[in-house]
C-alpha angles and dihedrals in degrees: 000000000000140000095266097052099038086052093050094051085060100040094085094048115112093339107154123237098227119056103356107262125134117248094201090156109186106264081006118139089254101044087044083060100048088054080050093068096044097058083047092055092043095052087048098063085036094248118176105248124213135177145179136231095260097038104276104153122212116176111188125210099199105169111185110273090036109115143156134045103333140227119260133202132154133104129208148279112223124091155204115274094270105011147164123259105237104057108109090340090072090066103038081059089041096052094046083046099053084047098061097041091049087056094041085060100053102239120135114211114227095227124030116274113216129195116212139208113198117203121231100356095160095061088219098127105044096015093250119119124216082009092162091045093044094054087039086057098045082245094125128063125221094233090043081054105039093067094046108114129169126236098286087051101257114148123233095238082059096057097048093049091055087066097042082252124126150154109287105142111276119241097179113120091032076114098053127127115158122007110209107183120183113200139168112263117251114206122034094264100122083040095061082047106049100234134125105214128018132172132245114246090186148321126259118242117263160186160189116209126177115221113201117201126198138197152134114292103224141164108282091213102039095040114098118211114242083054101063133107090204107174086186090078100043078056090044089056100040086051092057092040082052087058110036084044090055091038084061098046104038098244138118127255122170133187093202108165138019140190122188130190136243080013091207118151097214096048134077108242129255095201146024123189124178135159123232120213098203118180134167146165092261142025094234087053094048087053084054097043089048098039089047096052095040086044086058106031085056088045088058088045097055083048092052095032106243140113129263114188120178133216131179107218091183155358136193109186122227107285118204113188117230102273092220092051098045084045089050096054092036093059103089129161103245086052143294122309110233114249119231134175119227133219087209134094123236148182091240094064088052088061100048096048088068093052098263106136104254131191125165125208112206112196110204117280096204093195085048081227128138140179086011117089093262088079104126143160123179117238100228079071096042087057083048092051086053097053094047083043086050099045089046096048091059090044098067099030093048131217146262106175 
């Protein structure tokens, strides 16, 4: 089955039916039956399936002849609340895709070649990114995981349950080699340049923190002013310190979601919570970012008399792929792929945190747009990302045939 055809069955899935974005939740009903179809797709070109404990999909291609420790592509299938359709589902299709166009064209790799699913990447369930990759690495605890709940509460070990899923240490990728993930870019980069496909010379370090505000609940009416604890404008503030901070530096910082208690719209709140997405070019610079906008945010707080408390949820350290290899799966005949770095986490950073050899393929995002429903690649560049991942994959797995 082609490109085309596999895109369009999962157009429909989890697509919302106000304002076009995708609710692909992780163990959500949309994002079950999107493994679904993977484990469909697998069993109808007779691919080996393996799983782990906790839902991490792995589908083998071992021709005979093929041996050692194998090549591995592949993303994942859950999303953002609202969000575009390529990110992660773009490179599981591109990966069924390379493989069928590496046996259509009669080659046998020398090592198996494997395509992946990853479970909760996006972190936006249980508030850890990368969470599959994480327990596939040996990266999560059980007992890290174990208090992990979503926002209704639910814990994770429940969900999992739910699906006959849990958390028995994962051997999946004891086997891997080389991990090859294709991804939608995520910024207008290759747009600026012109070019269809690039690789990922590294991720930016990142994290998620948690800023507690707290205050004195109050009438809204009766309440004068100047007698308020009123940790919404201690957040106000320290949302306005997160973004001129990252504006100066040239970093990101995003207040991205909020909760506030009682929620009532004629009382002064006790509590603010809201959680900062902080990333930056170095580790040394993210500490900055972080320590500059708590430093002002508890200065306004001494000023409004309220509390701020700070907690860091996660944090993925700064990955830098291995330069022979990017330069390896740059170098194509019809000219060299242009090397980016990317803002964005990844599986694929997971996994080279822990030694496997790691490269990423971006294919154009013309709006520049990700995880809204803008997000957008042509076609025309996706069939060009499935050739490069095609020809990469046999490059590091080799060939006999």
């Amino acid at each position: 089955m082609g490109w085309e055809q596999m895109w369009r069955d999962l157009a429909p899935v989890g697509l919302a039916a106000v304002g076009g974005g995708y609710r692909r939740e992780g163990f959500g009903t949309a994002e079950r039956e999107l493994q679904a179809w993977f484990l469909e797709e697998a069993r109808n070109r007779g691919l080996e399936i393996e799983q782990d404990a906790i839902g991490n999909t792995v589908a083998w291609w071992r021709p005979d002849g093929a041996t050692g420790r194998g090549v591995l592509t592949g993303s994942h299938l859950d999303s953002v609340p609202d969000g575009g359709a390529f990110d992660g589902p773009l490179g599981v299709v591109s990966a069924f895709a390379a493989l069928d166009l590496i046996r259509e064209n009669g080659t046998l790799p020398a090592r198996p070649l494997g395509i992946a699913v990853f479970v909760e990447e996006e972190g936006s369930r249980f508030g850890l990114p990368c969470l599959g990759s994480r327990w596939a690495v040996g990266a999560l605890d059980e007992g890290a995981a174990t208090v992990l709940r979503d926002r209704a509460g639910t814990g994770l070990v429940d969900v999992l349950d739910q699906h006959g899923l849990g958390l028995a240490p994962s051997t999946l990728l004891d086997d891997v080699a080389v991990f090859v993930e294709l991804h939608v870019e995520q910024g207008r980069e290759l747009a600026l340049l012109d070019a269809p496909v690039g690789v990922a010379s590294g991720i930016w370090p990142h994290g998620r923190y948690r800023f507690d505000f707290t205050g004195q609940a109050n009438h809204a009416g009766t309440t004068a002013m100047d007698e308020r604890h009123d940790p919404m404008l201690t957040f106000a503030m320290t949302a306005l310190a997160a973004n001129k901070q990252a504006r100066l530096g040239g970093q990101r910082a995003t207040f991205g979601r909020v909760e506030l208690e009682p929620g009532s719209t004629n009382a002064v709140p006790r509590q603010v919570r809201a959680w900062l997405d902080a990333r930056a070019a170095t580790e040394e610079a993210l500490a900055d970012l972080v320590d500059a906008v708590l430093r002002q945010g508890r200065e306004r707080a001494a000023r409004d008399g309220t509390v701020l408390e700070l907690t860091t949820e996660s944090h993925s350290g700064l990955v830098q792929f291995d330069p022979d290899l990017v330069q390896r799966v740059a170098a194509r005949p019809t000219g060299r792929l242009p090397v980016l770095a990317t803002q964005a986490g990844h599986d694929a950073g997971v996994l080279a945190s822990v030694g496997i050899a790691t490269a990423m393929l971006f294919v154009r995002n013309p709006t520049g747009i990700s995880h809204a429903p803008e997000e957008f690649a042509e076609t025309a560049d996706a069939l060009v990302g499935v050739e490069t991942l095609a020809q990469t994959l046999l490059a590091m797995a080799g060939t006999h045939r």
